[in-house]
C-alpha positions in Angstrom: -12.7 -41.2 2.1 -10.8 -37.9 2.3 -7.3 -36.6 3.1 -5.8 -33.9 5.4 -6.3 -31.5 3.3 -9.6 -32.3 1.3 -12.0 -29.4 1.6 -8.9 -27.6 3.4 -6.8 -26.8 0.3 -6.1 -22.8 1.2 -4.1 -24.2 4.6 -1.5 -26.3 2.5 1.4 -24.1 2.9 3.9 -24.5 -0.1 7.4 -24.3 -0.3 10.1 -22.7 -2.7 9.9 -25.1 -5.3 6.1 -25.0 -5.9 6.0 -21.3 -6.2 9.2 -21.4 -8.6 7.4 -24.1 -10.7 4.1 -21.4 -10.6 6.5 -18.7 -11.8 7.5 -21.1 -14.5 4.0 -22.6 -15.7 1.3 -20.6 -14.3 -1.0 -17.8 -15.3 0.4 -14.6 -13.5 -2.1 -11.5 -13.2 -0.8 -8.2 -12.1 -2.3 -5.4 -10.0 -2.7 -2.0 -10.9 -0.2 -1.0 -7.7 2.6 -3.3 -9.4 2.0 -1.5 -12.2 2.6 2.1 -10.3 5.0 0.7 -8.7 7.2 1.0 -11.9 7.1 5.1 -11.5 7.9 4.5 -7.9 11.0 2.6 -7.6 14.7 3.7 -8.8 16.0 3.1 -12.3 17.2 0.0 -11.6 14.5 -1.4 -9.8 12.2 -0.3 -12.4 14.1 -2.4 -15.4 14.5 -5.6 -13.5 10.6 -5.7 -13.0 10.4 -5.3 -16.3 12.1 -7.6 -17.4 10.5 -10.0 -15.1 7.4 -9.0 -16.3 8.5 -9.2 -19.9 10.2 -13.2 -19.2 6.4 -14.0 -18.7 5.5 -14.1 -22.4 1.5 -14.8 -23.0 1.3 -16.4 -19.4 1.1 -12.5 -17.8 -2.4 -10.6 -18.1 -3.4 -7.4 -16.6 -7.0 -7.5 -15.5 -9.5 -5.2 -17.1 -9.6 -3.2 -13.6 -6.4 -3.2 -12.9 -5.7 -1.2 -15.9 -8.5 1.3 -15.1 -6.8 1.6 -11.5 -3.3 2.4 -13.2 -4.8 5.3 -15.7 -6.8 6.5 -13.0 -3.7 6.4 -10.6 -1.1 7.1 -12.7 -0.5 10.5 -11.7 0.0 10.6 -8.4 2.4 7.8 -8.7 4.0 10.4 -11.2 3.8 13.0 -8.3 5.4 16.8 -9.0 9.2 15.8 -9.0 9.7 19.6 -10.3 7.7 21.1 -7.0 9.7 18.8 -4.5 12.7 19.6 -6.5 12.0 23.2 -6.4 11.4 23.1 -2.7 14.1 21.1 -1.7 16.7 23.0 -3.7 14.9 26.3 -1.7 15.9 24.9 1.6 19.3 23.8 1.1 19.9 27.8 0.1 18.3 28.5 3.3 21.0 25.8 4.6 23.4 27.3 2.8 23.0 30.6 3.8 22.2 29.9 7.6 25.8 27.6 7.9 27.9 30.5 6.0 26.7 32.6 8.7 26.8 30.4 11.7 30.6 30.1 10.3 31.2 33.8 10.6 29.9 34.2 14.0 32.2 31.0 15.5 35.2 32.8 13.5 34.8 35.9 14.9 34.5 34.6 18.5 37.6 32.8 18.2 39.7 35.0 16.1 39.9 32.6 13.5 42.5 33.6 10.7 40.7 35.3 7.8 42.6 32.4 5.6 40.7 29.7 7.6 37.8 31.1 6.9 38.1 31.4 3.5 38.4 27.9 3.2 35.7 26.5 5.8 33.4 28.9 3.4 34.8 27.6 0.5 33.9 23.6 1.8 30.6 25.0 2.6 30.1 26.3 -0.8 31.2 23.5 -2.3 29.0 20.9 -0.3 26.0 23.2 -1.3 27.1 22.4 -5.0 27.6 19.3 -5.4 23.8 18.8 -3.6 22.4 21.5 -5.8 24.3 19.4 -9.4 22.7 15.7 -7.6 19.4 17.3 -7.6 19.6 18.7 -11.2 21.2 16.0 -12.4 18.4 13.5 -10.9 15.1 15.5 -12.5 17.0 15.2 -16.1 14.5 12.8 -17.8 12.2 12.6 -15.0 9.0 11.9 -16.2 6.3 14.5 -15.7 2.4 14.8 -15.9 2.6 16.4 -18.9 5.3 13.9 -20.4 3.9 12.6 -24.0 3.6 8.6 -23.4 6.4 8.5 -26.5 9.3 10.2 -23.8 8.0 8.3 -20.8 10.3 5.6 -20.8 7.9 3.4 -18.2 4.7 3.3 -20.8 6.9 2.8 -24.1 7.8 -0.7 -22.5 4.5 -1.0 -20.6 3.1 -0.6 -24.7 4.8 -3.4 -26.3 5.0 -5.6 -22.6 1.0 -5.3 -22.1 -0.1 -5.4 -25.9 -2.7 -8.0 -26.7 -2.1 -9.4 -22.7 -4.9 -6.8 -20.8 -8.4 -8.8 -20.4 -11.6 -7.3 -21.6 -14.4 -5.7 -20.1 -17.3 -8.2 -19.2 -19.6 -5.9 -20.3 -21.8 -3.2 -18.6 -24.1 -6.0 -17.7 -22.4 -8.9 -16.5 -19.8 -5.7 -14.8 -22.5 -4.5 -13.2 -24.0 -7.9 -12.1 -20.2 -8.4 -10.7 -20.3 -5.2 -8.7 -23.3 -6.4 -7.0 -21.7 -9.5 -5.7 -18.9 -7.4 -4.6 -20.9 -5.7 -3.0 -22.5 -8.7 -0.7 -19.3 -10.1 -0.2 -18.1 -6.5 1.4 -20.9 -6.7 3.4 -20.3 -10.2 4.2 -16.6 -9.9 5.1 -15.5 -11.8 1.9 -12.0 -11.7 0.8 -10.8 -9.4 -1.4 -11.5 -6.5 -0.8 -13.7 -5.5 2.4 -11.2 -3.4 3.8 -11.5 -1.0 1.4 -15.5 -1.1 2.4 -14.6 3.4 2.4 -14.1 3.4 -1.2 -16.7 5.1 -3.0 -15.7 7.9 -5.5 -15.8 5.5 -8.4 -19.0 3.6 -10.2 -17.3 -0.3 -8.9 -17.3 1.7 -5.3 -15.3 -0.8 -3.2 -15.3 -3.7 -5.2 -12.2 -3.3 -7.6 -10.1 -6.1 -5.8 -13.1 -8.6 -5.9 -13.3 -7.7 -9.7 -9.5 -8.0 -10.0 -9.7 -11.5 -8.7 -12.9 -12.9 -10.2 -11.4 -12.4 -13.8 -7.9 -13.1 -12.7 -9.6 -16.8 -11.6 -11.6 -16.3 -14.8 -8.7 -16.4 -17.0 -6.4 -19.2 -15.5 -9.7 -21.3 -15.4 -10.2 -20.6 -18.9 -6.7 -21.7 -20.1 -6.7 -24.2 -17.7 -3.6 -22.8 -15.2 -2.1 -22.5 -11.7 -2.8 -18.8 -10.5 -0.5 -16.1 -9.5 -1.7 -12.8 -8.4 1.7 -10.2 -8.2 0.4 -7.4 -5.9 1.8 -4.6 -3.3 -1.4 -4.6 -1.2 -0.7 -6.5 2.2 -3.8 -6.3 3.7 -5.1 -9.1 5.9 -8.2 -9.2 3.2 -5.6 -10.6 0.7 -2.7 -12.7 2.9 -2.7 -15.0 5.6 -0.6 -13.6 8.0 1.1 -15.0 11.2 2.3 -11.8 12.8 4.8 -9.9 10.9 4.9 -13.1 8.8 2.9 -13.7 4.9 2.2 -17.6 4.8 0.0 -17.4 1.6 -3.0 -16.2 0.2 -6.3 -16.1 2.5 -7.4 -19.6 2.8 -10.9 -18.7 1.6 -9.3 -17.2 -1.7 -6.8 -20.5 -2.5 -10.0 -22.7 -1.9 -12.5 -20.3 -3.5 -10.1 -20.5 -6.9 -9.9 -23.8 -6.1 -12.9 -25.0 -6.0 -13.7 -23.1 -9.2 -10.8 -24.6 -11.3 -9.5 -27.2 -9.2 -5.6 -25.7 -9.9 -3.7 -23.7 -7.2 -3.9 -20.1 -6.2 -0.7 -18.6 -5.3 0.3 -14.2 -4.3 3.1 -12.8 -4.6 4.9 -9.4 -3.9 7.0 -7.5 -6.0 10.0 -8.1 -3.8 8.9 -11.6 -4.0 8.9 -12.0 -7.4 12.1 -10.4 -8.0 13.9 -12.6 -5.4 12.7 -15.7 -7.2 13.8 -13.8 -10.5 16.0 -17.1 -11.4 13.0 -19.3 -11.8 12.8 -17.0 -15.0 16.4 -16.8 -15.8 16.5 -13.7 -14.8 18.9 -11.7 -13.0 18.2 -8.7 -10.9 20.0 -6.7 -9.2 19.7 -7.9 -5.1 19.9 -4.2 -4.4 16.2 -4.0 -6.5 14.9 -6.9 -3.9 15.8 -4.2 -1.0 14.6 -1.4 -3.3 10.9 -3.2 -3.5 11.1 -4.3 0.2 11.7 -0.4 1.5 8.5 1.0 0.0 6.4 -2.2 1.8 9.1 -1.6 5.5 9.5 2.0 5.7 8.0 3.3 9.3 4.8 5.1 9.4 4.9 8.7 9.9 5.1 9.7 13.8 1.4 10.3 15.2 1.3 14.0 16.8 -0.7 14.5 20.1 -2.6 17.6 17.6 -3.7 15.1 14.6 -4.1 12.1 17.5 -6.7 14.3 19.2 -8.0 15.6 16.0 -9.0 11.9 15.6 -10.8 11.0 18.4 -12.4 13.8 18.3 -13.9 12.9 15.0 -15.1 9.2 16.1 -16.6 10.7 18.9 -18.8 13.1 16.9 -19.3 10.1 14.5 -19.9 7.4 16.1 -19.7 7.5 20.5 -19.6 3.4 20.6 -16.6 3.1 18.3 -15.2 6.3 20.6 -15.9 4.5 23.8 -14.3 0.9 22.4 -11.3 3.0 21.5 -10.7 4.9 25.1 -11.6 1.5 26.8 -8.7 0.0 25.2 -6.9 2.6 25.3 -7.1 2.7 28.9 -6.2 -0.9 29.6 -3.0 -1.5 31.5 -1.7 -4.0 29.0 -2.6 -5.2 25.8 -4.3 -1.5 24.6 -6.4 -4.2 22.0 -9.6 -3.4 20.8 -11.4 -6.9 19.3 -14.2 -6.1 16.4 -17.4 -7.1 16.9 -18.4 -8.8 13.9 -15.3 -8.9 11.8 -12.1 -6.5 10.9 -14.1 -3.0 10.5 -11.7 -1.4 12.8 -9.1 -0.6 10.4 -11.5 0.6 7.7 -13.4 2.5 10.2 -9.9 4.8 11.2 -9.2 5.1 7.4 -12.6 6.8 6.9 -12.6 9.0 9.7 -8.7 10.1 8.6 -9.9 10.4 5.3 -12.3 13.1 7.0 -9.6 14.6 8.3 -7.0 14.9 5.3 -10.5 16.5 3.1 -11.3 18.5 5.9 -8.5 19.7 7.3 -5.7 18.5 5.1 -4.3 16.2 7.5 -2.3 13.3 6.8 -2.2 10.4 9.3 -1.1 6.7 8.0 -3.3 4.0 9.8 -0.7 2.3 11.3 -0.1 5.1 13.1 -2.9 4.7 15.0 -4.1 1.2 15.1 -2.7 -2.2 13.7 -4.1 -5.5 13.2 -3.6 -8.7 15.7 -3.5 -12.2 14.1 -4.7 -15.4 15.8 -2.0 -18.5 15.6 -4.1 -19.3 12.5 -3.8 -16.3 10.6 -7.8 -14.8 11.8 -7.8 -11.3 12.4 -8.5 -11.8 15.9 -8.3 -8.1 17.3 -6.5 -4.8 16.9 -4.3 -2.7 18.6 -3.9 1.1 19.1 -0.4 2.0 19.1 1.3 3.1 22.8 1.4 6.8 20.7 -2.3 7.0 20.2 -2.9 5.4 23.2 -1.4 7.8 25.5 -2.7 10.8 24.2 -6.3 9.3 24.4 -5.3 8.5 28.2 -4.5 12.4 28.6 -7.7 13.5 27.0 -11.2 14.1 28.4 -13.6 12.7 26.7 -15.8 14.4 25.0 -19.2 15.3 27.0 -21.8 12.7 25.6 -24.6 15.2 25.1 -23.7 16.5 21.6 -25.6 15.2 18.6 -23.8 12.4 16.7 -23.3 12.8 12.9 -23.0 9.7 11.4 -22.8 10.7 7.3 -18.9 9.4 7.7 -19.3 6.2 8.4 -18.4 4.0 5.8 -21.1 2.0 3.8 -22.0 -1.4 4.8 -19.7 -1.1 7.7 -21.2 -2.5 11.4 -20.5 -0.8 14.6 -17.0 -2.1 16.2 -16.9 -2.6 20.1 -14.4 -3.7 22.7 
């Protein structure tokens, strides 16, 4: 005889207490974008996780991928503070300049006394200065591409914190057997990992989350552990989502890890783990809780009618029946939702063709900008919606005339035609 969950153990939804006892007792494996993460937030932010991450002891591992991901990564999380500084610091002179003039023109129209002047000029200058020490003041110590790792204050602790705690390399032959299932499970719509079906530029192509989570589930198995996987991707190939809300980890994952240890898989975010921070006896900062929820809540860039049409006008040279899917929708009077076909290829389908776009034509377009997922009551990906922005210019747009030649070489691999 069985119970209500038997056979269903990725739909038992867990409360506080179980996932502090998992922060407590568990395994906990770390992606590589946690690891970014650390050049990403503020000062602040940056040492709580840290020492979070350091409470762990021997129960925190960094996959073998997940430290390939963070090398590889590492400097564009670095970025060019000294460019951005430079730049910004050029147009507050602009400012500058442009509000001590506008200044002298309203003074002379209104006969203001020369003394009066003086000292509005004066505030101005002195405004100008205090932004021009902040800036300054902020790129002191700022690490830099070409900081050595022993003045980069991130990788000294990352050194001692992740020493002896990083799992091995399978192997080229077992790796490359494990790229190969990957692989099938991409093309099978397998969580994790088939949203990022576009990837290709590296030798695991799209598979680095599948190979983050198979030795992740490896590991805990091994020591004979709960699971927790800490990472900042939100994608609905990771989470089950209600909404706007994260119940858990895909049911498919909790009963795949499950099945394979008979223990209990549970994910995390960064802003989740630091709010359950006293499970650890550790205290953060709440204002690095809001710090690690801003990067995950800021708004996507606006969508201009120019990169909007830009788009389309890419599908439709791509691939006509994703074009046609996509007006169709567009065109509806209410819902604007276009359902996939045979799974979520929607979303990896726009981050290809923008992809296009940004090597093409050096355009920059977030996805949800243009379309967003829909979740059924049980957490299924059950559609997705354009956004009223993208919509609305596709609604103003002819179409393009059906006679020229497809070109079909951006299509992702693996990736099935999606229709309304």
């Amino acid at each position: 005889m069985h119970g209500l969950f038997d056979s269903f153990e990725g739909y038992r939804i867990v409360g506080d207490a179980d996932k502090d006892q998992a922060l407590q007792s568990a395994l906990v494996a770390v992606d590589a974008n946690v690891l970014l993460s650390l050049y990403r937030y503020n000062r602040r932010t940056t040492e709580d996780l840290l020492a979070v991450l350091e409470r762990l002891g021997d129960r925190l591992v960094v996959p073998h991928q997940a430290l390939r991901e963070f090398h590889r990564n590492r400097m564009s999380a670095i970025g060019n503070p000294s460019g951005v500084a430079r730049e910004t610091r050029e147009e507050l002179g602009k400012s500058r300049a442009a509000a001590a003039e506008a200044m002298r023109r309203w003074a002379r129209t209104v006969a203001l006394d020369d003394a009066d002047l003086r000292r509005h000029e004066q505030a101005i200058e002195e405004l100008f200065d205090d932004l021009d020490i902040a800036i300054v003041r902020t790129e002191t110590g700022r690490v830099r591409a070409a900081t050595p790792v022993e003045q980069d204050p991130v990788m000294r602790r990352l050194l001692a914190l992740l020493d002896g705690r990083v799992l091995p390399h399978p192997g080229e032959r077992r790796w490359s057997e494990l790229v190969a299932e990957g692989t099938r499970r991409i093309a099978e719509r397998r969580p994790p990992g088939y949203l990022d079906a576009a990837k290709t530029a590296h030798p695991e192509g799209a598979t680095g989350d599948f190979l983050i989570f198979w030795q992740s589930c490896e590991a805990a198995r091994e020591r004979g552990l709960d699971l927790v996987i800490v990472t900042n991707d939100e994608k609905e190939d990771w989470w089950w989502r209600h909404r706007s809300e994260f119940v858990g980890p895909r049911p498919e994952l909790v009963k795949e890890f499950f099945d394979l240890s008979g223990r209990r898989l549970h994910l995390l975010r960064v802003r989740d783990l630091l709010s359950r921070s006293a499970a650890l006896d550790v205290e953060v900062s709440p204002a690095s809780v809001e710090d690690a929820e801003r990067d995950r809540s800021a708004a996507p860039a606006a969508l201009t009618a120019d990169a909007a049409l830009a788009l389309i006008r890419v599908i439709e040279r791509v691939d006509p029946e994703v074009a046609a899917a996509v007006r169709e929708a567009a065109a509806s009077d209410d819902t604007v939702v276009v359902t996939p076909a045979d799974g979520p290829g929607l979303s990896a389908l726009i981050a290809a063709y923008i992809d296009f776009l940004r090597l093409t034509e050096g355009r920059t377009i977030p996805v949800p900008a243009v379309v967003r997922p829909v979740f059924g009551d049980g957490g299924e990906l059950v559609a997705h919606r354009l956004t009223p922005e993208f919509a609305a210019v596709l609604r103003l747009a002819p179409a393009m005339p059906p006679a020229m030649p497809p070109a079909r070489p951006a299509r992702p691999p693996n990736q099935p035609p999606v229709r309304g």
